[in-house]
C-alpha positions in Angstrom: 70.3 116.9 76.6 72.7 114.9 78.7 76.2 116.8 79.3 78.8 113.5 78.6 76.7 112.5 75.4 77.7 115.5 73.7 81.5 115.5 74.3 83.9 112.6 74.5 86.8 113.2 75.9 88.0 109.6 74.8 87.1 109.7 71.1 90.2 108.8 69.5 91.4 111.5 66.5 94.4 110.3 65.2 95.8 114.0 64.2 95.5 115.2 67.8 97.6 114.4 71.2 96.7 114.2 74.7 96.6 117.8 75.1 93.8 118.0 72.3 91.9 115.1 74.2 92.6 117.2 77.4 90.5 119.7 75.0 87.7 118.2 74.8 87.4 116.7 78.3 88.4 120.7 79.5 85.7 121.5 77.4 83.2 119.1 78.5 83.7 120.1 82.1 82.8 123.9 80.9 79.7 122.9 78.9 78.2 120.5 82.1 79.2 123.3 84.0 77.4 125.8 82.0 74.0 123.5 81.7 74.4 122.7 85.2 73.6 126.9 85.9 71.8 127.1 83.5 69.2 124.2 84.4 68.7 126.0 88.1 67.6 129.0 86.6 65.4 127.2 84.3 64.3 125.3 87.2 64.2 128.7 89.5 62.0 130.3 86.6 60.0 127.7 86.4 58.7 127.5 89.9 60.3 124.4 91.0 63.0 125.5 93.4 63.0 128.5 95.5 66.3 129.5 94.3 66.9 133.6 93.9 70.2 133.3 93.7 70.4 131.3 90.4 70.5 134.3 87.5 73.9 135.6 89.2 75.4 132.9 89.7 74.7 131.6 86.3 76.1 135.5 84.9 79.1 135.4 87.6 80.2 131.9 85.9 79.1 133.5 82.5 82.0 136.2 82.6 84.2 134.3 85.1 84.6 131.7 82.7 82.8 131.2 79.5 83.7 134.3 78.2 87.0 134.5 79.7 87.5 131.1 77.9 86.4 132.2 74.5 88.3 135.1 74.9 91.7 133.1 75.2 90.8 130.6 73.0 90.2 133.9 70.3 93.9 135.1 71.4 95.7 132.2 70.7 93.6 129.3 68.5 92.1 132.6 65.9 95.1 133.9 65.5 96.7 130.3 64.6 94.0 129.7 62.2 94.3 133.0 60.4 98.1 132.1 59.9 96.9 129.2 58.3 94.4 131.3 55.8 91.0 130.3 57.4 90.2 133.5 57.8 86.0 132.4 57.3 86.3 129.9 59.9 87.6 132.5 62.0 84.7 134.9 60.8 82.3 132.1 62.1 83.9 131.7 65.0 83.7 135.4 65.7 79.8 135.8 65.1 79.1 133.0 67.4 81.1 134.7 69.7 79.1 137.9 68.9 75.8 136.2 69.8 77.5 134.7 72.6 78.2 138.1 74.1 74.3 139.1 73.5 73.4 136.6 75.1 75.0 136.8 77.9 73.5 140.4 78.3 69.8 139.4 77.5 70.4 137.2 80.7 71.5 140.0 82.4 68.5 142.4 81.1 66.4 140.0 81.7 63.0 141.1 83.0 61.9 138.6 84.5 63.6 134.7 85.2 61.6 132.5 82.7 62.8 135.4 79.9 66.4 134.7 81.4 66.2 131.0 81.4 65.2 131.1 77.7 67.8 133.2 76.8 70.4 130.7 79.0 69.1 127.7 76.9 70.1 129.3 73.5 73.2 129.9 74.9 74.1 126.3 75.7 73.1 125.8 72.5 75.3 127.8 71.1 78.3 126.7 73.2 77.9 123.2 72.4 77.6 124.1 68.3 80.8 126.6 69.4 82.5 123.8 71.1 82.0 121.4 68.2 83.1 123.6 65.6 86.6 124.0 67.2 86.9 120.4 68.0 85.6 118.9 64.8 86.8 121.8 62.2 89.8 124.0 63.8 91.8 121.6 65.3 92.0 119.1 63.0 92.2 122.0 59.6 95.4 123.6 62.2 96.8 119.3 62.4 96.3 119.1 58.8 98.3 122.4 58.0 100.7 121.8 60.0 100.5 123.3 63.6 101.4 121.6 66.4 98.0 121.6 68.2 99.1 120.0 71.4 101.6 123.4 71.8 98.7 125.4 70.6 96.4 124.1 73.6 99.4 124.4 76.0 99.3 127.8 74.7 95.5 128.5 75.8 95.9 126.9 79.4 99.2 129.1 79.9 96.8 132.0 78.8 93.9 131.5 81.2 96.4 130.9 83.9 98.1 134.2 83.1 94.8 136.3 82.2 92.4 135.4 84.3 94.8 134.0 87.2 93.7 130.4 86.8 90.1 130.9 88.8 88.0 129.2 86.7 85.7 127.3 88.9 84.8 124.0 86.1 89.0 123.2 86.4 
């Protein structure tokens, strides 16, 4: 799985701005950051780098940023799209998010590193379906009823900045 191929930060979507496109490119940088971790532990597990370090790093970036992220992104996009009556999509949204969190836990539980690494592969998985559902279904349903998604975005950034005093290492 090759980390650009999956994103384009350049597709054009006529019912988003430049802060949607800043979206997906922000989101990009997160999922290549993500596989990135996730490939040293796979690569740690399976014997072909000496490389002890790689489960906590891959955690520390886990709740450092991709669950920080989510979180936000539940604060202000979920609570946009439940104004709008998608209450389902938000339902989806929120199991992935539920698995997401397991995940991120079996990682951590682990027992030994191939068991971790496994686990770290679903979640990129996952991430990328996550990642694709919000760029594909719940911005463009928000365009289409009416929210202005660029302000909505603005509204995420301003968010991780505030919460998590703008530390998140894939910026």
């Amino acid at each position: 799985m090759t980390h650009s191929a999956e994103f384009d930060a350049n597709q054009p979507d006529e019912d988003v701005g430049a802060t949607a496109h800043s979206s997906r490119s922000h989101h990009e940088r997160l999922w290549a950051a993500l596989v990135d971790r996730a490939d040293r532990l796979t690569a740690a597990a399976d014997g072909r780098e000496d490389d002890r370090q790689a489960r906590s790093i891959l955690v520390e970036f886990l709740h450092g940023d991709v669950l920080a992220h989510l979180q936000t992104e539940a604060g202000v996009v979920y609570q946009e799209a439940r104004s709008i009556g998608a209450e389902h999509l938000v339902a989806t949204l929120e199991t992935d998010h539920k698995f997401m969190v397991k995940l991120v836990e079996e990682i951590e539980q682990a027992d030994t590193e191939q068991e971790a690494a496994r686990c770290a592969r679903a979640l990129v998985v996952l991430i990328a379906l996550r990642i694709e559902k919000e760029e594909a279904i719940v911005l463009p349903a928000l365009a289409e009823a009416g929210v202005d998604v660029n302000t909505l975005l603005e509204g995420v950034v301003a968010g991780m900045a505030t919460d998590y005093d703008a530390r998140f290492t894939y910026l």
